[in-house]
Structure formats: C-alpha cells, structure tokens
C-alpha positions as a printed Julia matrix, in Angstrom:
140×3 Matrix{Float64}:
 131.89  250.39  65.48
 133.28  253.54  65.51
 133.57  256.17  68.5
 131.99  259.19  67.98
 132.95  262.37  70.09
 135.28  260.97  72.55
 132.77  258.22  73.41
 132.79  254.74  72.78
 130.33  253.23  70.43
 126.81  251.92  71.73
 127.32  248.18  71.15
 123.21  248.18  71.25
 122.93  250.71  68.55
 122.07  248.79  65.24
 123.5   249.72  62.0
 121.68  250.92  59.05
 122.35  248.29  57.51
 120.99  246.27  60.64
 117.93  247.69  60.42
 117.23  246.95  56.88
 117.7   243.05  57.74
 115.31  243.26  60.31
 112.32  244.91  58.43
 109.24  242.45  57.46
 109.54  240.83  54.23
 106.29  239.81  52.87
 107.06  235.82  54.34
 106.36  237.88  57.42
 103.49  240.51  56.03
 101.57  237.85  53.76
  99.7   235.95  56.79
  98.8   239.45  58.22
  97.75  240.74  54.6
  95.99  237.03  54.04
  94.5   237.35  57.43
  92.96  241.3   56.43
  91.62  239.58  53.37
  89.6   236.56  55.29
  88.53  239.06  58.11
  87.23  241.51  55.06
  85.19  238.96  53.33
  83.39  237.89  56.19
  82.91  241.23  57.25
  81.36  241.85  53.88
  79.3   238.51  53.94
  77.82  239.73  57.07
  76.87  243.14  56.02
  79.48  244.75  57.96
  80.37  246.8   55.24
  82.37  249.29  57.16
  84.86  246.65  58.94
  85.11  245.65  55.44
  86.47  248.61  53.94
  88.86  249.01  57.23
  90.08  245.75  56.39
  90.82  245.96  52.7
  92.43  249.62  53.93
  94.86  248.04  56.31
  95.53  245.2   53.97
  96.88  247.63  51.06
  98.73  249.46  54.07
 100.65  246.03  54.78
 101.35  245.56  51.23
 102.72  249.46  50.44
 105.17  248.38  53.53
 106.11  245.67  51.26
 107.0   248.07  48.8
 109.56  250.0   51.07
 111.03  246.87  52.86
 111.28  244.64  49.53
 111.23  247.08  46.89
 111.79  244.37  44.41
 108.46  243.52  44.46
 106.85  247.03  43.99
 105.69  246.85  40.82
 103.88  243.76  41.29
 102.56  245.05  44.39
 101.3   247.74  42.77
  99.67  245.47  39.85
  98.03  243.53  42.48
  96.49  246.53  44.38
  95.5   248.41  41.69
  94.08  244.27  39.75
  92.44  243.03  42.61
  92.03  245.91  45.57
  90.9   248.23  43.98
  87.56  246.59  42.57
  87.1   245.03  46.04
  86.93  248.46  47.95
  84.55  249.9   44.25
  82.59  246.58  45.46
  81.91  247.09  48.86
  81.7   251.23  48.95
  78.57  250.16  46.9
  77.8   247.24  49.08
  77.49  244.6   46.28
  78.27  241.44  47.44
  77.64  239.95  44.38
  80.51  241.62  43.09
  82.8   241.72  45.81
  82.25  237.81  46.58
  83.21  237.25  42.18
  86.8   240.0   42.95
  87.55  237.87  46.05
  87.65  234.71  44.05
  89.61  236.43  40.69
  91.79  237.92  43.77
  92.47  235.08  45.54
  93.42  233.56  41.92
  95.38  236.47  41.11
  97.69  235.81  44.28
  98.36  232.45  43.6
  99.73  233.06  40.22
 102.06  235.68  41.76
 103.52  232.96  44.37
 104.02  230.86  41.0
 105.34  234.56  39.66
 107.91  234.98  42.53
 108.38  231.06  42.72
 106.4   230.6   45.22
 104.18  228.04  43.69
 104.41  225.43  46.19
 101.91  228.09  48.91
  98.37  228.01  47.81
  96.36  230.65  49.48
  92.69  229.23  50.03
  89.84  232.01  51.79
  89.16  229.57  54.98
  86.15  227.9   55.0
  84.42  229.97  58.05
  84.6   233.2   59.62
  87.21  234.24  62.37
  85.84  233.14  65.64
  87.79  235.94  67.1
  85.34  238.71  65.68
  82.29  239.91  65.95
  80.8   240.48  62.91
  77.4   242.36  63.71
  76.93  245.73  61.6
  76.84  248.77  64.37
C-alpha cells in the first residue's frame, strides 16, 4: 500500500477493491430473503397483516442490496420483484389471503426456475411446513 502524507499506510485499511469482495452475494442474502418470505406468510396466515407487509418490505430491501453487490443479477431481480412481490404486498394491503396464499405458491415457483435460470437448479426452495417458533404471530 501506498504512504500517503509522510505516513505509512494503515495495513488494516481495506482496499476498494477489498470491500467489494466482502459484500453479501445473494448465497449469503437468499436464506435471509427466504427466511422474510416464510416469516411473511405466516404472518399473513395468522392475520397479522401488518408484520406481513414489514416482511415482504424488508425482503425486497435484501434483494435491491443484491442489485448493488451483484449487479449481474439486477435485471432479474427486478423481474422477480416486480413478478412475484409486487402482487404479494397488492394481496395483503387488501388482506386477501386467498390471493396472497395462490402469489406465494406462483412465487415460490417463480424462484426455483431462476436457481435453474442462474444454474442453480440443484437448491429447491420449499415454504417450511410450520410457522417460525421464534415469533409471535398474534395481530396487535
């Protein structure tokens, strides 16, 4: 590293170039974005319509970071939030779980074609089979 002013360089001091290697690829977003998605349908399932919404809201949050730290997959991003979001936060701002429960399933079929898109294939994202036991789900 260089010396700037006089000094010697900060050996701590990351690089640009650093930085960009450490930034979380969607490997490392995807659980937290799958785990929005679970949390939001159960949310939804128990009437908690509000935690639902905050859920879906974080979840496209994690994905636009996506789109800054793995730009390569921005457009697709942006298919699959404006594809599959977007009719799951129309569904719950009018609290049709009808609806919402018939976008989770198109969604969660919509993300396994992109892992076969990005070849991926071999991970198959399921919606787990019962609610996180970490949350409480009552409306307030």
């Amino acid at each position: 590293m260089a010396e700037s002013a006089g000094k010697p360089a900060n050996p701590e001091r990351l690089s640009p170039e650093e930085l960009t290697r450490l930034q979380p690829g969607l490997a490392r977003l995807m659980p937290e974005i799958a785990n929005r998605l679970w949390r939001a349908v159960y949310s939804a399932r128990a009437g908690h319509w509000r935690l639902a919404r905050w859920q879906l809201s974080e979840m496209s949050k994690l994905f636009r970071l996506g789109t800054i730290t793995r730009p390569k997959y921005a457009d697709d991003i942006a298919e699959f939030l404006h594809e599959e979001v977007e009719p799951l936060l129309a569904a719950v701002a009018a609290e049709d779980l009808e609806t919402f429960e018939r976008r989770v399933n198109e969604a969660v079929d919509a993300t396994n074609e992109f892992h076969r898109r990005w070849e991926k294939g071999f991970i198959v994202w399921k919606l787990p089979e019962s609610a996180p036991p970490d949350l409480d789900l009552t409306p307030r």
